[in-house]
C-alpha positions in Angstrom: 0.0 0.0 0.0 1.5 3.3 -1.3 0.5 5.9 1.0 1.7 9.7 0.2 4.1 11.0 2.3 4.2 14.6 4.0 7.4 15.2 1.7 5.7 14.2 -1.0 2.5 16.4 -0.3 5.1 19.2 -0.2 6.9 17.9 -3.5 3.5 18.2 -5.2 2.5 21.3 -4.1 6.2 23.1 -5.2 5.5 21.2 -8.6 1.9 22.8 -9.2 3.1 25.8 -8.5 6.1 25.8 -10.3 5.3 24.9 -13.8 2.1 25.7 -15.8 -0.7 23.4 -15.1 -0.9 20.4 -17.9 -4.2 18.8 -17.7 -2.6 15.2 -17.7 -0.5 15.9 -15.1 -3.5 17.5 -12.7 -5.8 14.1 -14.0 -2.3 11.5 -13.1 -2.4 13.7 -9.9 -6.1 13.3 -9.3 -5.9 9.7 -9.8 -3.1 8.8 -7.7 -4.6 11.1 -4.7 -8.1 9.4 -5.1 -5.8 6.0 -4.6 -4.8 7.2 -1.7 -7.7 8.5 -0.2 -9.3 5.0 -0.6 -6.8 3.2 0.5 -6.9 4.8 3.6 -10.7 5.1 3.8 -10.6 1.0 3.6 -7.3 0.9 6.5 -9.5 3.4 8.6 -12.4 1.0 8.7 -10.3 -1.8 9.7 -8.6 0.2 12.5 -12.0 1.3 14.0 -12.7 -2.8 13.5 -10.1 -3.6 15.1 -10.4 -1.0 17.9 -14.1 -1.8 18.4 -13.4 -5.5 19.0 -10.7 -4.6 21.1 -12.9 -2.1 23.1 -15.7 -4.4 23.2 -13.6 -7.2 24.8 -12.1 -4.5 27.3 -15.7 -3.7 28.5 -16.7 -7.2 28.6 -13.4 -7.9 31.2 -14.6 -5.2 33.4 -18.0 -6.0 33.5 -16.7 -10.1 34.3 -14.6 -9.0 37.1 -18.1 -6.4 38.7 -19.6 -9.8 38.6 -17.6 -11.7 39.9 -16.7 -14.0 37.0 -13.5 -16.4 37.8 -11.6 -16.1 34.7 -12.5 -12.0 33.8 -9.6 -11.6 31.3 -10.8 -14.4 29.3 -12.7 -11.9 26.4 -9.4 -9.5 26.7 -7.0 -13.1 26.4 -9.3 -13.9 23.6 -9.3 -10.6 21.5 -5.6 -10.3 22.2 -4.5 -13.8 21.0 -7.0 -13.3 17.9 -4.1 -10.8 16.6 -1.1 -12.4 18.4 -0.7 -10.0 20.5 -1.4 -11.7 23.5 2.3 -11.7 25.6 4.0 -14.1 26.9 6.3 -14.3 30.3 9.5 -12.6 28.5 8.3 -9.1 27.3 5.8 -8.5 30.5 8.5 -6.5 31.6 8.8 -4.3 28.6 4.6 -3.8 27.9 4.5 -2.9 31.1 6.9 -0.5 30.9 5.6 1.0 27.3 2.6 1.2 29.2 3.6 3.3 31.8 5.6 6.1 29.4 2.6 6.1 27.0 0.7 7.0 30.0 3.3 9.6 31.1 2.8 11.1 27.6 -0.8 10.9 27.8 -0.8 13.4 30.7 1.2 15.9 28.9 -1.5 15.4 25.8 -3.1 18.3 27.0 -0.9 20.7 27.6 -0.2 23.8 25.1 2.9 23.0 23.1 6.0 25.2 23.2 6.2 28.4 20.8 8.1 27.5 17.6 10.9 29.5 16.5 10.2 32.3 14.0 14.2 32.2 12.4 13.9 31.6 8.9 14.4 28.5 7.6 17.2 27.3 4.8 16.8 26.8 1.3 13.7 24.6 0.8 13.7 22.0 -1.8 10.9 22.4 -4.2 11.3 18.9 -6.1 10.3 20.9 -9.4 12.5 18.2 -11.0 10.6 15.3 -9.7 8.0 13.7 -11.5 4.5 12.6 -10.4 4.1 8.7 -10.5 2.5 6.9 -13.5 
């Protein structure tokens, strides 16, 4: 799956506005954005899949454990394993510490992020030379 790049956002827009617009290269253009755009249209809907099951089994463990169940993880064991992700003894250690930084992080979500800095940037690299793909 090709996907489009920042850089390569950025090397299309120095080439439109670099050269003359050529209706074949604005319709190759068209084309290989609407590519993109479904491409990730059809990986969005299997992210929010896979994030609904995932969510689903999450609430189903918590609800197991309100009631009492004996075995509460087993919708989270099962929802895990289903896309072998489900650890084993070696790399508790590390989840649990990715787990704890990505909650560190997620405090700081929040807060405003630092001014940038207003010097003026170098020479930018317009990629007038580059051509669009086929």
């Amino acid at each position: 799956m090709a996907i489009i790049m920042r850089s390569e956002f950025d090397d299309i827009r120095a080439h439109i506005a670099a050269e003359p617009a050529r209706a074949g290269d604005l319709l190759e253009l068209a084309h290989a954005l609407l590519d993109d755009l479904e491409q990730l249209r059809t990986r969005e809907a299997i992210l929010r899949s896979h994030y609904l099951g995932l969510l689903t089994a999450a609430r189903a463990t918590v609800a197991a454990d309100v009631v009492g169940d004996q075995a509460p993880l087993t919708f989270l064991e099962h929802e895990l394993a289903r896309h072998g992700q489900l650890p084993d003894g070696e790399q508790a250690p590390r989840i649990l510490a990715d787990a704890a930084g990505a909650q560190a992080m997620l405090t700081h979500l929040d807060e405003p992020a630092p001014p940038r800095s207003r010097a003026p940037r170098g020479p930018h690299c317009g990629g007038v030379s580059r051509r669009l793909r086929s």
